[in-house]
C-alpha positions, 0 to 999 in steps of 0.5 A: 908277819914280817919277812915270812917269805924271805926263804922262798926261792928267788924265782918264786919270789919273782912270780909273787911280786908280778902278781903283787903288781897286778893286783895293785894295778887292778884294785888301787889302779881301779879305785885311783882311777875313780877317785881321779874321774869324780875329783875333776868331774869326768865321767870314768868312761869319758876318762877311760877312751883315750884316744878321744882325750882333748889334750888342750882341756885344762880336765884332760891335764888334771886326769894325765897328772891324777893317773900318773900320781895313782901309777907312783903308788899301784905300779911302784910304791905299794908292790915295793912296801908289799915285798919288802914286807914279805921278804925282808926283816926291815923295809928300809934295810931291804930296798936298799933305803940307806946312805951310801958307803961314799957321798960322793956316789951322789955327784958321780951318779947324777954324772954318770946319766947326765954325761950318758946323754950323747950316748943315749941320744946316738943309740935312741937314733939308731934305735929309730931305725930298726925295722920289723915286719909291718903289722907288728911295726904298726903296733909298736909306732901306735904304742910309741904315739900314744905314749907320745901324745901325753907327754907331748901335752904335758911338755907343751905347758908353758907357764913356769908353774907347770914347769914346776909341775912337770918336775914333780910329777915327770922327774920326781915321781918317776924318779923315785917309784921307778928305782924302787920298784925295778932296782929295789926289788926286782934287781934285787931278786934277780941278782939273788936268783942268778947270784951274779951282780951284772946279770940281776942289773941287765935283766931288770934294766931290760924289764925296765925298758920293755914295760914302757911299751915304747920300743924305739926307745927301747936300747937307750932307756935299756943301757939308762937302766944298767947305769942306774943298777950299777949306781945302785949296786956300787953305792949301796944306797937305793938313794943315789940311783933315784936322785940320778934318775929324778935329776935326769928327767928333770933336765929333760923336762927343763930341756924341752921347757926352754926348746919347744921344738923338740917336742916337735922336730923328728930328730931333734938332735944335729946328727953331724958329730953325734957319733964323736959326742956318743965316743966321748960320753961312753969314755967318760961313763967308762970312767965313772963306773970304773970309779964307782967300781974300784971304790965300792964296799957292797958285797953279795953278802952284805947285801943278802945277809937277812936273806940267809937268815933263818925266818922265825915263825913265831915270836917267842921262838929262840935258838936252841943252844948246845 
């Protein structure tokens, strides 16, 4: 039945989506995986040893392109239907599937990340050199290259049909399965539980960016995930924060198409006057919240309206009246 859980407890809905997840990623993650493995004719052990992976082999390629398809779906898209089926009396309505109070979000969201570039890169620096103590910093640098590796191979295509390509599945898919899974739902919850809009958007941008195994990202793709909240939150539209994070992989995709030797210089980025390029683009991200801000119409209320309505267990169910 639609909505029978949208009464529960924010905290108990939590647990049910992280449950939801991992049995998404467990069964479809299982049966994709499969389906993947007999398409290109590789056997499912062969695929699952990762480590022993030929990146130069058009098999490989097809496989990193196949589980990242299966991932859109077991990791975002169906644990994104599944809650808001659960919670919400219309799946569009609750995952924030709607236009924007202001077209404009649109051109400022896409700003907001595109300009947050400079920022990000100064603080992805400084991230690089954080260090821990020697047997977890091991874990985290082999975490960091494995992850590394295959987008390494998938960058490293160089026909335009593979650009193409790259868009979709690197921009696109990741675009749009993230912002409904980690912004739709999660800060969704989050900011129910803690009936504080900044609190819900930081603790699922900080979900956002630990999930990723990739820790000397790990403050960059932090502050990209509060962007992407507060573009979601403002605008009202779940729509503006996907377009903003598909347009921005992208143009990271298309980077690294045009620059190859990102992919293989330490610090691709001269250092010099990053610190004054991070100033500018954080007086200019400054900017555009505040104006995002100042113009927004969303309210707590608004937002959780069907959440404050009674669920009715059965069909023919009417209020009794006085």
């Amino acid at each position: 039945m639609r909505g029978f859980l949208k009464n529960k407890p924010a905290f108990n809905q939590l647990l049910i989506v992280a449950g939801v997840t991992l049995m998404s990623l467990f069964v479809i993650g299982a049966i994709g995986s499969f389906i993947v493995a007999f398409v290109a004719k590789v056997p499912f052990s062969e695929m699952a040893d990762t480590k022993n992976w030929n990146y130069s082999s058009p098999k490989t390629i097809f496989v990193v392109r196949g589980l990242l398809l299966v991932q859109f779906f077991a990791l975002c898209v169906i644990p994104a239907y599944v809650a808001a089926r659960l919670f919400g009396d219309n799946n569009s309505r609750y995952l924030g599937l709607k236009p924007p109070t202001n077209l404009t979000y649109f051109i400022v969201g896409i700003a907001l990340l595109l300009f947050s570039t400079p920022l990000v890169g100064w603080l992805g620096e400084l991230n690089k050199n954080i260090h821990f103590p020697s047997g977890i910093e091991n874990w985290m640098r082999e975490k960091e290259d494995d992850a590394g590796e295959t987008a390494k191979a998938l960058l490293s295509l160089r026909t335009p049909p593979d650009l193409l390509i790259n868009i979709f599945f690197i921009g696109v898919l990741a675009g749009v399965g993230e912002e409904l899974l980690f912004r739709g739902v999660i800060q969704r919850i989050l900011i129910r539980l803690f009936k504080n809009q900044w609190a819900g958007i930081v603790i699922a941008a900080f979900v956002f960016s630990a999930v990723h195994f990739q820790f000397y990202g790990f403050v960059p793709r932090f502050l990209l995930g509060i962007f992407l909240g507060l573009i979601f939150w403002y605008s009202g539209s779940l729509w503006t924060s996907m377009l903003a994070h598909a347009i921005y992989n992208s143009v990271q995709v298309v980077l690294v198409y045009y620059n190859p030797e990102m992919l293989t210089k330490d610090n691709p980025i001269e250092t010099g006057n990053l610190a004054v390029a991070a100033l500018i683009s954080a007086t200019i991200v400054l900017g555009l919240v505040w104006w995002m801000k100042t113009r927004s119409t969303t309210t707590y209320q608004q937002v959780y309206a069907d959440d404050m309505k009674p669920f009715k267990d059965h069909p023919f169910d009417v209020e009794q009246k006085n």
